[in-house]
C-alpha positions as CSV (number, residue, x, y, z in Angstrom):
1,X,8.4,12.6,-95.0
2,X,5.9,12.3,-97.8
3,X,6.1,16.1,-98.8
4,X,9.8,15.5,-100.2
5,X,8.3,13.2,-103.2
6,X,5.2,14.4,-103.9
7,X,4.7,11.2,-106.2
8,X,4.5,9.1,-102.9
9,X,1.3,11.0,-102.4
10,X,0.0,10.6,-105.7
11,X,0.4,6.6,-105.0
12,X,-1.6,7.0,-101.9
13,X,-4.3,8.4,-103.5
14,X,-4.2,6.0,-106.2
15,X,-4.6,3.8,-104.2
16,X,-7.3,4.7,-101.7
17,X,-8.9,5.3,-105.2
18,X,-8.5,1.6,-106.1
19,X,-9.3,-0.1,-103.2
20,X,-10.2,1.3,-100.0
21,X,-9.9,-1.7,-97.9
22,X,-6.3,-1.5,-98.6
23,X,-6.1,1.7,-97.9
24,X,-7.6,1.5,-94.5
25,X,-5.6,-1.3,-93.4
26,X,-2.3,0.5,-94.3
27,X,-3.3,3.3,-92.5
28,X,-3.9,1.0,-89.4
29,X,-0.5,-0.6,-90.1
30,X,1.0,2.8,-90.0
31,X,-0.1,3.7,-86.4
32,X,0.5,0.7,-85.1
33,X,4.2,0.2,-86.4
34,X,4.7,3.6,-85.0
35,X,3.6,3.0,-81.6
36,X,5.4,-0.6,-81.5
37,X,8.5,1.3,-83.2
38,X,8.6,4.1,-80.4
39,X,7.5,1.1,-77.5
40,X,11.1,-0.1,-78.9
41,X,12.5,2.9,-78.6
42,X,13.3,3.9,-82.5
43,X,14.6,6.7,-83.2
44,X,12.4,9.6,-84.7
45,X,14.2,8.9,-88.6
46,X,13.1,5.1,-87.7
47,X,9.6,5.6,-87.0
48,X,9.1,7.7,-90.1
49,X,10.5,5.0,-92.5
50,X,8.3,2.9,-90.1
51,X,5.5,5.1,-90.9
52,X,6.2,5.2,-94.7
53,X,6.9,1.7,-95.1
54,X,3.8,1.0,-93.6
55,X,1.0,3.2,-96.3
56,X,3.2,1.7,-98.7
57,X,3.3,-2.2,-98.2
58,X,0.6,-3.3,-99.7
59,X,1.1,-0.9,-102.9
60,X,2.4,-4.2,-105.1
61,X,-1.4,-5.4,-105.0
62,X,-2.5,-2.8,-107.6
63,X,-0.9,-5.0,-109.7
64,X,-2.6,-8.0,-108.6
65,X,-6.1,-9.1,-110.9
66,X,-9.0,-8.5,-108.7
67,X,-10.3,-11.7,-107.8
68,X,-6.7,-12.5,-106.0
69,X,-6.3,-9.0,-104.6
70,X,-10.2,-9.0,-103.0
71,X,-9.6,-12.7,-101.6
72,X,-13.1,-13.9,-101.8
73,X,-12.3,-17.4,-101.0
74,X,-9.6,-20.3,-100.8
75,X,-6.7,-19.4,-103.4
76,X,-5.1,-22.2,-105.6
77,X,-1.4,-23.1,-105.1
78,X,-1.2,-20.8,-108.9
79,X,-3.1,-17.9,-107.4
80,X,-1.3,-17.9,-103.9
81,X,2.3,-18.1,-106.2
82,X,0.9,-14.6,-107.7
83,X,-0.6,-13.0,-104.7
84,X,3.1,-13.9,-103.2
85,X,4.3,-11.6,-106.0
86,X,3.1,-8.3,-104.2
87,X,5.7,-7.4,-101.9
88,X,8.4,-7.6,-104.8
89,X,5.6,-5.5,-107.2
90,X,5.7,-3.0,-104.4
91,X,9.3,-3.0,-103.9
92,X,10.0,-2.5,-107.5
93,X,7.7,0.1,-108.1
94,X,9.0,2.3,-105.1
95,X,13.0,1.6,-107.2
96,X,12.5,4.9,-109.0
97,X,12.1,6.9,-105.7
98,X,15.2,8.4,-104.7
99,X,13.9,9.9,-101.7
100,X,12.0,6.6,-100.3
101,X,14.7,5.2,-97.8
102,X,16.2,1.7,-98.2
103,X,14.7,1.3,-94.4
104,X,11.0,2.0,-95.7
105,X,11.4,0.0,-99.0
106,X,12.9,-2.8,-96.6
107,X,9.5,-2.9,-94.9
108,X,7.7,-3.3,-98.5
109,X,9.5,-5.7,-99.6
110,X,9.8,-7.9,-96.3
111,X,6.8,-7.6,-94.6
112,X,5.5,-11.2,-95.5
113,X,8.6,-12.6,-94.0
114,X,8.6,-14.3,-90.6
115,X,11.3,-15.2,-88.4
116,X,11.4,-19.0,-89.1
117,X,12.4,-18.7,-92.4
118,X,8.6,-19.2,-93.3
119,X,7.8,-16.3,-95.0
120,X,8.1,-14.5,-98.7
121,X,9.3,-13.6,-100.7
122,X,13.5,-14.7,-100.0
123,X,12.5,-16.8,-97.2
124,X,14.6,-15.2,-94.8
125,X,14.9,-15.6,-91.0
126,X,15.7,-13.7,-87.4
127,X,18.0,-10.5,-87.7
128,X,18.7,-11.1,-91.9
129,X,14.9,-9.5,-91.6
130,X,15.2,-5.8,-91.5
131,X,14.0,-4.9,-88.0
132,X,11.1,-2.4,-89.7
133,X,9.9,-5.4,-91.7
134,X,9.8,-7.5,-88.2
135,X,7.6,-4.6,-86.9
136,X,6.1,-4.5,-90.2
137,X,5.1,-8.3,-90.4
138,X,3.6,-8.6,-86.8
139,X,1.3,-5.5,-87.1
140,X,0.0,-6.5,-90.6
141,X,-1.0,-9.5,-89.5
142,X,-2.5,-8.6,-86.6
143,X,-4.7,-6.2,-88.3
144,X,-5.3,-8.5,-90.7
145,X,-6.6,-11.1,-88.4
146,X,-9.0,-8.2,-86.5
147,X,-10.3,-7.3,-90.1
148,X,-13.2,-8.9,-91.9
149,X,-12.3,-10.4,-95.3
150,X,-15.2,-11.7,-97.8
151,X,-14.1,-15.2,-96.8
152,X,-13.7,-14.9,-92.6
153,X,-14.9,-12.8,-90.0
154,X,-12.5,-10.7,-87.9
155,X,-11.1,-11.9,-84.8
156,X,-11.6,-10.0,-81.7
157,X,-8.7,-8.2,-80.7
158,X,-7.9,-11.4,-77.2
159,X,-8.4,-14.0,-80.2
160,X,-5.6,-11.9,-82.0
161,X,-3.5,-11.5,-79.2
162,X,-3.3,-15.1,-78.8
163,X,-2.7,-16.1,-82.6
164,X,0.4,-13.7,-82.1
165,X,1.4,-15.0,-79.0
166,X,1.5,-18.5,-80.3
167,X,3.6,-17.7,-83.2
168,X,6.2,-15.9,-81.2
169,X,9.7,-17.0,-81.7
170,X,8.5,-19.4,-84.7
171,X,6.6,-16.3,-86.9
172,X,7.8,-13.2,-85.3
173,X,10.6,-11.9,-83.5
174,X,10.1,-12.6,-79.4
175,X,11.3,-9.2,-78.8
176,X,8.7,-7.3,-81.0
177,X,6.3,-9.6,-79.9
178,X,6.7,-9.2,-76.4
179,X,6.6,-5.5,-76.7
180,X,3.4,-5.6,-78.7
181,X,1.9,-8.1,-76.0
182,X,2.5,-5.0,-73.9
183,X,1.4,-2.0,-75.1
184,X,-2.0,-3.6,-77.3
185,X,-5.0,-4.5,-74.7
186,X,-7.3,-7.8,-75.6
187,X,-10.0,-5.3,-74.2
188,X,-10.1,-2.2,-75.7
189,X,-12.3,0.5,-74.9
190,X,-15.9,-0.4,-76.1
191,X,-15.6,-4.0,-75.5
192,X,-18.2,-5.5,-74.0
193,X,-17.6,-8.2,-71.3
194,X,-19.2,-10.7,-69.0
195,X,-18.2,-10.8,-65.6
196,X,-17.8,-13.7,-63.0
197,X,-20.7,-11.7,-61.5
198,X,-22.9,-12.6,-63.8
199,X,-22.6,-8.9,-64.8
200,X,-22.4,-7.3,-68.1
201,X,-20.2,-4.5,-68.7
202,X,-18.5,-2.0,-71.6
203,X,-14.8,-1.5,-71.1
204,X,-14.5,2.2,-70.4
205,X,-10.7,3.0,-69.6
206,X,-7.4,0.4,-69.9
207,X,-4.3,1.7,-68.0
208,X,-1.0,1.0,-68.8
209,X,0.3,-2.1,-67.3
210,X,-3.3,-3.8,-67.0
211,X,-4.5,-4.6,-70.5
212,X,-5.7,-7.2,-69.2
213,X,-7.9,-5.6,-66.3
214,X,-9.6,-2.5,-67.7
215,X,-11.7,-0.6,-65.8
216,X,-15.5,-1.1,-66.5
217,X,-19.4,0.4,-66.4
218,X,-21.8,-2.1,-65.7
219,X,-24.3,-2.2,-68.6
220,X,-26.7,-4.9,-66.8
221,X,-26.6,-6.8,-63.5
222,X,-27.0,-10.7,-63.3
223,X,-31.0,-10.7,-63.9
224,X,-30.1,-8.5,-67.1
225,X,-31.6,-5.3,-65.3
226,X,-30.0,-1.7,-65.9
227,X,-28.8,-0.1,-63.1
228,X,-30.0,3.0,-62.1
229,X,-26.9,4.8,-61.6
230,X,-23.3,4.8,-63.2
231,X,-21.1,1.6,-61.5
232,X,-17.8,1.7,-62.3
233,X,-15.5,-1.5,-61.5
234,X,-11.8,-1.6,-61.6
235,X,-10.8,-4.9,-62.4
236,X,-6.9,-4.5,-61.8
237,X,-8.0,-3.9,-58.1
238,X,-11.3,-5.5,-57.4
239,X,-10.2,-9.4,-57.0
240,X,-14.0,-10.2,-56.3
241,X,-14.4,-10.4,-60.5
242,X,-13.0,-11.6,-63.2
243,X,-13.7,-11.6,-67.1
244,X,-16.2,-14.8,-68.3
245,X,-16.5,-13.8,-72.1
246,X,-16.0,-11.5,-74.2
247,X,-19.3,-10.4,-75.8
248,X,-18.6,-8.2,-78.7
């Protein structure tokens, strides 16, 4: 994929050279339009535009100055017109890759789109947006939403979840959505959670087809004591507890 134009992997370096945060987040983009791709059942030359397309969307904000590009706070109506300039910049600079597929640069130039007709940079809407750049557009923004920026704090991944949730059918396509609803758990291992119990507990395992109901270790009872031994509670089958809060 990226070994047939070496020059794609000079741009990748260039630009975890330039800004790292960018860099991160199109890495995270990349795995996660993969795994939504293959949850849709893509084929294998699909999920590697998918995959290319993805450590390449964001490459049009080189060109952005840095105070736009490093959003440190509310942008005016003239600085969000240029930061809406990125996904063209990209696009354009990927025109003198031959071996970059239309699919891939699709996903650049698209991925701010949404399926309303809301989006940038053409304001298109439902199928006219390339199906990558539907995938594309729902995981950028969800990892944009669980990332800190210099203005917000991250959402946690159920907060998310929700945000996508709402804006499916208006923002992004129900189909992707409802597959990323499905394979993307608002608990992920690590979390830590409060139960009904009075219970708190660190999400340890989440199975397939309970996101929703991981199974848990008990980090303190009710009185905020430590138990003495490992307790393990499936919530998918334990109906005596349910999630209060999520704690961090």
């Amino acid at each position: 994929m990226i070994s047939e134009n070496p020059e794609v992997s000079i741009r990748l370096v260039d630009l975890k050279s330039f800004d790292d945060r960018i860099f991160q987040h199109s890495v995270s983009v990349c795995i996660l339009a993969v795994v939504l791709g293959k949850s849709l059942k893509q084929p294998l030359k699909n999920l590697e535009d998918l995959a290319l397309g993805a450590l390449l969307h964001d490459l049009g904000m080189m060109l952005l100055p840095p105070p736009i590009r490093k959003n440190q706070g509310k942008l005016t109506l003239a600085e969000m017109n240029l930061f809406k300039t990125h996904p063209r910049e990209g696009f354009n600079l990927l025109g003198r890759f031959a071996n970059i597929s239309a699919q891939a640069k699709a996903f650049v130039l698209q991925h701010h789109e949404r399926y309303n007709g809301s989006g940038y940079p053409k304001e298109l809407s439902g199928i006219d947006i390339h199906l990558g750049a539907r995938i594309g557009g729902l995981v950028d923004a969800y990892d944009d939403l669980v990332s800190d920026h210099p203005h917000r704090s991250r959402l946690l991944p159920h907060q998310a979840l929700a945000v996508i949730k709402e804006g499916t059918g208006r923002l992004f396509d129900p189909d992707v959505a409802a597959h990323f609803l499905r394979i993307v758990s608002p608990y992920p291992i690590g979390s830590r959670l409060l139960l009904s119990s009075g219970e708190e507990v660190s999400v340890i395992r989440v199975a397939a087809g309970f996101l929703a109901s991981p199974i848990v270790q008990v980090v303190s009872d009710a009185k905020g004591l430590k138990p003495d031994r490992t307790v393990l509670i499936d919530l998918a089958s334990d109906p005596r507890f349910r999630i209060e809060k999520v704690l961090g």
